[in-house]
C-alpha positions as CSV (number, residue, x, y, z in Angstrom):
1,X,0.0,0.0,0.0
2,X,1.3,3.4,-1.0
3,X,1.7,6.1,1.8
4,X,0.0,8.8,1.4
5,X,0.8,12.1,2.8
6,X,-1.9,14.6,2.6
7,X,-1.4,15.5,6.2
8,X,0.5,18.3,7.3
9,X,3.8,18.2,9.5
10,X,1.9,18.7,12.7
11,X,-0.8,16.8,11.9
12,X,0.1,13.5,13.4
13,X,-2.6,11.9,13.5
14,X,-5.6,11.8,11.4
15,X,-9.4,10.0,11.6
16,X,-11.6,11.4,8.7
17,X,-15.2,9.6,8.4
18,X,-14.8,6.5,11.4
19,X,-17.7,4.4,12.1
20,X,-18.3,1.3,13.1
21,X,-20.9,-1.2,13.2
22,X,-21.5,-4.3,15.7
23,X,-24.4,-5.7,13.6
24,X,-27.1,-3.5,13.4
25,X,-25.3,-1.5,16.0
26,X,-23.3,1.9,15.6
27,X,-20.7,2.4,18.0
28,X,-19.4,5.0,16.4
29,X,-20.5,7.3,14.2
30,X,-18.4,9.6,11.7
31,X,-15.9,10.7,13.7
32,X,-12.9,13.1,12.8
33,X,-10.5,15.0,14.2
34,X,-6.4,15.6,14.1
35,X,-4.0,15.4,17.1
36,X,-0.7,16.9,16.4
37,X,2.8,15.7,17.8
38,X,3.4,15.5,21.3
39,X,0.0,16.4,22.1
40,X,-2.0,14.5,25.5
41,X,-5.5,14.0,24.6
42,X,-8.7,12.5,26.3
43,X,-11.4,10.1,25.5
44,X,-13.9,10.8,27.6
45,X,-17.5,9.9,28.1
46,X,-19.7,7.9,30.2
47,X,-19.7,4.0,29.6
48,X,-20.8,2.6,26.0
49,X,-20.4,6.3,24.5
50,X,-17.5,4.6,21.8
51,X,-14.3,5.8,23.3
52,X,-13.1,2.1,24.0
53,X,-14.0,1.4,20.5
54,X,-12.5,4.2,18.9
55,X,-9.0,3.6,20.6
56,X,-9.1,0.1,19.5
57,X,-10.0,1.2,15.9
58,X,-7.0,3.4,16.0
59,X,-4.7,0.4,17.4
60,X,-6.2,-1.9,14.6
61,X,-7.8,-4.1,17.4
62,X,-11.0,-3.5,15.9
63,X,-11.2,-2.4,12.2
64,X,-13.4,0.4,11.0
65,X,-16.6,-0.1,9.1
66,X,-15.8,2.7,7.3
67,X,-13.4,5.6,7.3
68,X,-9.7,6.5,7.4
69,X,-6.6,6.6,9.7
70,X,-4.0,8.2,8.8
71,X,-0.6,8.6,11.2
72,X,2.6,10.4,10.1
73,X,1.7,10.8,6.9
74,X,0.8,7.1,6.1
75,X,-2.5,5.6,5.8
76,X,-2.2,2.9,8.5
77,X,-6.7,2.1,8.0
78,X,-6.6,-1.2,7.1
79,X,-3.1,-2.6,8.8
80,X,-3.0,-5.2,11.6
81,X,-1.7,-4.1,14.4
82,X,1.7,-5.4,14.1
83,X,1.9,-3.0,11.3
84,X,1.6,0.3,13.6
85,X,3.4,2.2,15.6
86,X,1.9,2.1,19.5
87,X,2.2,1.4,22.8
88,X,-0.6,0.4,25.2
89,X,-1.5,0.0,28.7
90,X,-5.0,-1.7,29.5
91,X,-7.0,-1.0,32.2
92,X,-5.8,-5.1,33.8
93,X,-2.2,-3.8,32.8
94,X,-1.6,-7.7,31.2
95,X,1.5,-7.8,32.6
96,X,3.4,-11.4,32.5
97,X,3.5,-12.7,36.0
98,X,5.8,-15.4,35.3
99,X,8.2,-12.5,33.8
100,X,10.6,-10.4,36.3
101,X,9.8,-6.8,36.0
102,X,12.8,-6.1,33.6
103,X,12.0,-9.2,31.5
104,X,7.8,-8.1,31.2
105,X,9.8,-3.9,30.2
106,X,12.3,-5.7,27.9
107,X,9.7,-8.6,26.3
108,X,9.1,-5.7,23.8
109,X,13.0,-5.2,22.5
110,X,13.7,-9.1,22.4
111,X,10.9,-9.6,19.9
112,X,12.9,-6.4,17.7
113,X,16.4,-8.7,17.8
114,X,17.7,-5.9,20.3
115,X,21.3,-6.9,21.5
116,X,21.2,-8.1,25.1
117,X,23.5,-5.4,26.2
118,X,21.4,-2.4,24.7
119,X,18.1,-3.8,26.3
120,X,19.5,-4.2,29.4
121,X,20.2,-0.8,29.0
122,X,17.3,0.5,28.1
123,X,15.1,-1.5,30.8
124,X,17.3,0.2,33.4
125,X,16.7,3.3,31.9
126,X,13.3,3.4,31.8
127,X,12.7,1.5,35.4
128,X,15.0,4.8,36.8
129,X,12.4,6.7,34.8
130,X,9.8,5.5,37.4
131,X,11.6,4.8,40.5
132,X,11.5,1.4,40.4
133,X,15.1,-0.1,39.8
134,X,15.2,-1.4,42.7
135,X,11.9,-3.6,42.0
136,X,13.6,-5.0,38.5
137,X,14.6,-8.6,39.9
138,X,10.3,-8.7,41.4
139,X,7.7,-10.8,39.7
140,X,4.2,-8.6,39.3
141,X,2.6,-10.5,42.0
142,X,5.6,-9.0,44.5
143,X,4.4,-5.1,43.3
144,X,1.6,-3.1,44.2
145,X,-1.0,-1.9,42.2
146,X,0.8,1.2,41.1
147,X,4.1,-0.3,40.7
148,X,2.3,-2.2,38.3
149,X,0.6,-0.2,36.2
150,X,4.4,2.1,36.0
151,X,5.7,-1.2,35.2
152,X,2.7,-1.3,32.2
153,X,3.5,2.0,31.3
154,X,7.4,1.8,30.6
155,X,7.0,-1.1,29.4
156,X,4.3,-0.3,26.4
157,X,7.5,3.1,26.4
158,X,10.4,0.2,26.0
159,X,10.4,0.7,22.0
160,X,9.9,4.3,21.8
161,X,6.2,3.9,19.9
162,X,5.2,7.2,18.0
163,X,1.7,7.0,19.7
164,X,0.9,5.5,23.2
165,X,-2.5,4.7,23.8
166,X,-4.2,4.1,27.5
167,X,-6.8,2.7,28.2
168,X,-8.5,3.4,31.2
169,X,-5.2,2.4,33.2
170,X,-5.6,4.1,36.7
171,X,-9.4,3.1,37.0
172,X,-8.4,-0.1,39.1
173,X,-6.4,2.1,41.7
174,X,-7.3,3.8,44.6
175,X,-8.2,7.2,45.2
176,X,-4.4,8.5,46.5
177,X,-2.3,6.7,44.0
178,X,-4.6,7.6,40.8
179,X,-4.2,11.2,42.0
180,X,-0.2,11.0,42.3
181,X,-0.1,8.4,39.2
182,X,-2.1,11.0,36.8
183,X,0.5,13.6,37.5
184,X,3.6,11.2,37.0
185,X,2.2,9.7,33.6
186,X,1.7,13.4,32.9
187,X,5.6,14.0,33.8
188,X,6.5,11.3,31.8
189,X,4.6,12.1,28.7
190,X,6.1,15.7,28.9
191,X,9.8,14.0,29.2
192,X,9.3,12.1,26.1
193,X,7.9,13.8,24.2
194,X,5.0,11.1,23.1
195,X,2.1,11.8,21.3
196,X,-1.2,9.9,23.9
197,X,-4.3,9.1,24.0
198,X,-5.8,8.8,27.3
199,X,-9.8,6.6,27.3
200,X,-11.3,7.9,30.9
201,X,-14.7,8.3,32.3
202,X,-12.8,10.4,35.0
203,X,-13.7,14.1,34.4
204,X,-10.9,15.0,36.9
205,X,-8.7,12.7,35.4
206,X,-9.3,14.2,31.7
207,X,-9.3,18.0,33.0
208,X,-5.7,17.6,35.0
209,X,-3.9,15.5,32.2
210,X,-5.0,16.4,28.6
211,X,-3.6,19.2,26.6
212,X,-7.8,18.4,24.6
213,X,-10.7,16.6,26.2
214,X,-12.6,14.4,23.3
215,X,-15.7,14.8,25.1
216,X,-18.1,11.5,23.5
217,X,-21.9,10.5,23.7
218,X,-23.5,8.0,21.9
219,X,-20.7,7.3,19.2
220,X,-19.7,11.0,18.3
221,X,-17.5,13.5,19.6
222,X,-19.7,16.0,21.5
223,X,-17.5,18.8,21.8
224,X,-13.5,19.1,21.8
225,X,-11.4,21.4,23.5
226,X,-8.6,22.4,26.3
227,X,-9.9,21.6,29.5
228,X,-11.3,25.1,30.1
229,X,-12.7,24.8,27.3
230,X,-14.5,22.2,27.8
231,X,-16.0,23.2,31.7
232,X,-16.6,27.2,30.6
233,X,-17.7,27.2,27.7
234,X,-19.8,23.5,27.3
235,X,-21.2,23.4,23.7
236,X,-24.2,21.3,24.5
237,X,-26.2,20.2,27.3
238,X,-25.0,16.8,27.9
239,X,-21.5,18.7,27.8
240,X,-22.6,20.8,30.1
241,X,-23.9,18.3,32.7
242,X,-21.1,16.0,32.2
243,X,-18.3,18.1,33.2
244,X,-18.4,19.3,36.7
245,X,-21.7,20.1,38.2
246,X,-24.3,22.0,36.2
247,X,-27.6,23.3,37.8
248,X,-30.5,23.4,34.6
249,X,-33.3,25.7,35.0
250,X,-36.4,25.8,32.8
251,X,-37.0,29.9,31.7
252,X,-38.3,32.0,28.8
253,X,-36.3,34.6,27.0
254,X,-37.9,38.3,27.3
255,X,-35.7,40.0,25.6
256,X,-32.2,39.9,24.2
257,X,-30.6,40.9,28.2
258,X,-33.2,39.2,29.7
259,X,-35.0,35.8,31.3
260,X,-37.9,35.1,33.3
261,X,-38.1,32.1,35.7
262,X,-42.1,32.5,36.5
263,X,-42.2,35.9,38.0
264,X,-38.5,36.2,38.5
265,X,-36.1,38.4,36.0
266,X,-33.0,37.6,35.4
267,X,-30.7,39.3,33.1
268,X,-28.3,37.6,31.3
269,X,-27.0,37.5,27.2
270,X,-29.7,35.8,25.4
271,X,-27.1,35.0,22.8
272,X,-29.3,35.3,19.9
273,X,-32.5,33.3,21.4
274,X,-36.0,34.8,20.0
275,X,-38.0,36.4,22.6
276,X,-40.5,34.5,24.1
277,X,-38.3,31.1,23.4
278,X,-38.8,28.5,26.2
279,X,-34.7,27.5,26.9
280,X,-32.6,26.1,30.0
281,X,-30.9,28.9,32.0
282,X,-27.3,27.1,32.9
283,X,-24.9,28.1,36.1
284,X,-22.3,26.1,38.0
285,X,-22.6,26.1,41.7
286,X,-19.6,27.8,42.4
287,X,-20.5,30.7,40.2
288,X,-23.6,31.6,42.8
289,X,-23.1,34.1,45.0
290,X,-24.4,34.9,48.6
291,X,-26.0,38.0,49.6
292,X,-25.1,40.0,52.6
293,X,-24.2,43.5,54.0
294,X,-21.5,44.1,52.0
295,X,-22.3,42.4,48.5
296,X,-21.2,44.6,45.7
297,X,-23.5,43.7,43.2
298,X,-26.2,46.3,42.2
299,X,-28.9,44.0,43.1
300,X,-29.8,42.2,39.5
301,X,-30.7,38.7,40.0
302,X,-30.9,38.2,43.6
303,X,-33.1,35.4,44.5
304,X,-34.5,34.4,48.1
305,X,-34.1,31.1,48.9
306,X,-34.5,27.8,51.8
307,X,-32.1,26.1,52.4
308,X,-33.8,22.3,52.5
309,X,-30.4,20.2,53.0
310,X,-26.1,20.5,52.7
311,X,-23.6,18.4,52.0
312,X,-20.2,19.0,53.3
313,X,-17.3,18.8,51.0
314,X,-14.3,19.2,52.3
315,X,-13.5,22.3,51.5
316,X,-16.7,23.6,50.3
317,X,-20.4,23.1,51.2
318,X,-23.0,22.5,48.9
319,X,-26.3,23.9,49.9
320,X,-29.8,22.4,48.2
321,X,-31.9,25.2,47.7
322,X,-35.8,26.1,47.3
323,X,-35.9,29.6,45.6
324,X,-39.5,31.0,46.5
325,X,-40.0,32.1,42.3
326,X,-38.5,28.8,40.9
327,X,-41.9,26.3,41.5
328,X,-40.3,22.7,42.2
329,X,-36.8,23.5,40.8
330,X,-34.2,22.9,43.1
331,X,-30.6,24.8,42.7
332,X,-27.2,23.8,43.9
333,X,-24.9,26.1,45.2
334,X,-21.3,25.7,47.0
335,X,-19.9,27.8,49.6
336,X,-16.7,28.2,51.0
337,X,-16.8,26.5,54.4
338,X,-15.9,29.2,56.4
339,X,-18.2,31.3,54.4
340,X,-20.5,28.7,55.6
341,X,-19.4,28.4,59.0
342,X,-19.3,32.8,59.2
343,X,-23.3,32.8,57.9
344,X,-24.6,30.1,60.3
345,X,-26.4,28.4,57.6
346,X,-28.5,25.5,58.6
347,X,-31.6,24.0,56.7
348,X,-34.1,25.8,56.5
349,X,-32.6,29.2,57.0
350,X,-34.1,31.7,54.7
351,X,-31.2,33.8,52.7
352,X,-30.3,34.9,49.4
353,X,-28.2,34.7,46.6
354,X,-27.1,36.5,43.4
355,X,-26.4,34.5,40.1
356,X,-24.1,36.8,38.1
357,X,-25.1,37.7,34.8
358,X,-21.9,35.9,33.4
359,X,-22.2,32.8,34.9
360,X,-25.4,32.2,32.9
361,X,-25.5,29.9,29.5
362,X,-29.1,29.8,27.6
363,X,-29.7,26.1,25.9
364,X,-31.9,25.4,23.7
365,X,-34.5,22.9,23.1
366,X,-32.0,20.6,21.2
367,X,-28.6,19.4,22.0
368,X,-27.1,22.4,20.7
369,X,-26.4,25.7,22.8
């Protein structure tokens, strides 16, 4: 097959068109997109939205129903595996248990004819690379969890791939070493240089490693972008509600500044909504304000609310709320906890609270914003 090299220099990778069909099933649906060299990107989406698939379809574990892949400049659609240039890490980390942990890093280089002298070489390198020479004579059984999955990870590194792909690897670990594992894979990937695609359902995991969040639903890319990106400026709904935590409420657009919630006004930008349009008023918790003496708003979109019940948070308390003008809709908002602990607040105190005018996204009926 000839290469062909329609992509550009920092285009390293290319999908134009993927889908793929399990029987009368779509798993994915015409997806696209470019990654360029050296970038970290994330797959993410709830369970059975495709992103499993699609990394397999880019690995040639599973083949494409239709659709191209294209990586460095040559079409790579329709090769086996064997025939492209990856790493990976599963989720189980299928390490070899009867293999020491520089014979599972090094299983890579024998298969290439490497000279012994040049693997062991590199195995020690790359076991420094992690902290974890001194584990090298250890079987995986002898290794923790962790250790593991670094051992899983240097090893898939061993042949210096072009692309490493991961597939949910830190979802088997606890909550401690995912969250000082995420930031040494992130270390490593910026070392090397290694263009990566990360599959998570893990919003935290996708918004403190990825350079771009992939975020997918029902076989399509939903929306793609830097993690801010992603949690300011959601494209749709389900993007929206995915990412962090989103309160919804149902309003009608006056005007283009303003929104009414029953008999309550709030104003806001409309972004181009007709008047008299029935949309959902969007606003993150932590974008709600409370009220008190010395609030320096000018008293736009102040609501009076009960508080019916809290949740403590570490760091931050999230207060359920019953605004008087809202009917049955309930709003979330999160408070500092001394801010919490300074107001005395307690369900069923009566108080209020201001939702800035910029903290407000209008969505439509559809999936679209």
């Amino acid at each position: 097959m000839d290469a062909d090299t329609t992509s550009t220099a920092d285009e390293y990778l290319q999908l134009a068109g993927v889908t793929k069909d399990f029987g009368a099933f779509r798993a994915l649906s015409d997806v696209g997109f470019t990654i360029s060299e050296g970038e970290f990107i994330c797959f993410l989406g709830p369970s059975g939205c495709g992103k499993t698939t699609l990394l397999r379809c880019i690995a040639g574990l599973e083949t494409q129903s239709q659709g191209s892949i294209h990586m460095g400049g040559t079409d790579i659609s329709w090769l086996p595996p064997s025939g492209r240039d990856f790493g990976i890490v599963f989720q189980s980390y299928a390490l070899f248990p009867n293999l020491t942990v520089s014979d599972n890093v090094g299983y890579g280089l024998v298969n290439k004819s490497m000279a012994s002298a040049d693997i062991e070489a590199r195995v020690s390198e790359l076991l420094q690379l992690v902290g974890l020479s001194d584990h090298a004579p250890k079987y995986p059984g002898q290794l923790s969890g962790g250790e593991q999955q670094r051992v899983a990870l240097v090893r898939a590194l061993a042949t210096s791939p072009g692309l490493l792909l991961l597939d949910e690897p830190l979802s088997a670990l606890d909550a401690k070493v995912r969250a000082h594992l995420r930031r040494e894979i992130r270390a490593i990937q910026d070392r090397l240089g290694v263009t990566t695609i990360m599959v998570t359902h893990d919003q935290e995991e996708a918004q403190t490693m990825a350079d771009r969040i992939f975020v997918m639903n029902d076989g399509r890319i939903e929306q793609m972008g830097t993690p801010d990106e992603i949690y300011d400026e959601p494209a749709t709904p389900f993007v929206a509600d995915f990412i962090g935590v989103m309160n919804f409420i149902p309003v009608t657009v006056i005007d283009g500044a303003t929104i009414a919630c029953g008999d309550l006004r709030l104003q806001c930008d409309t972004n181009g909504h007709a008047a008299g349009a029935d949309v959902h008023c969007a606003v993150r918790p932590e974008d709600i304000l409370l009220v008190d003496g010395v609030d320096t708003g000018d008293g736009a979109n102040t609501v009076e609310a009960t508080i019916t019940d809290l949740e403590y948070l570490g760091s931050f308390v999230r207060l359920y709320l019953r605004p008087q003008s809202f009917g049955d809709d309930e709003l979330r908002v999160d408070v500092r906890k001394d801010l919490a602990r300074h107001h005395g607040l307690t369900v069923d105190n009566a108080i209020k609270i201001r939702i800035p005018a910029g903290g407000i996204r209008l969505y439509g009926s559809g999936t679209g914003a």
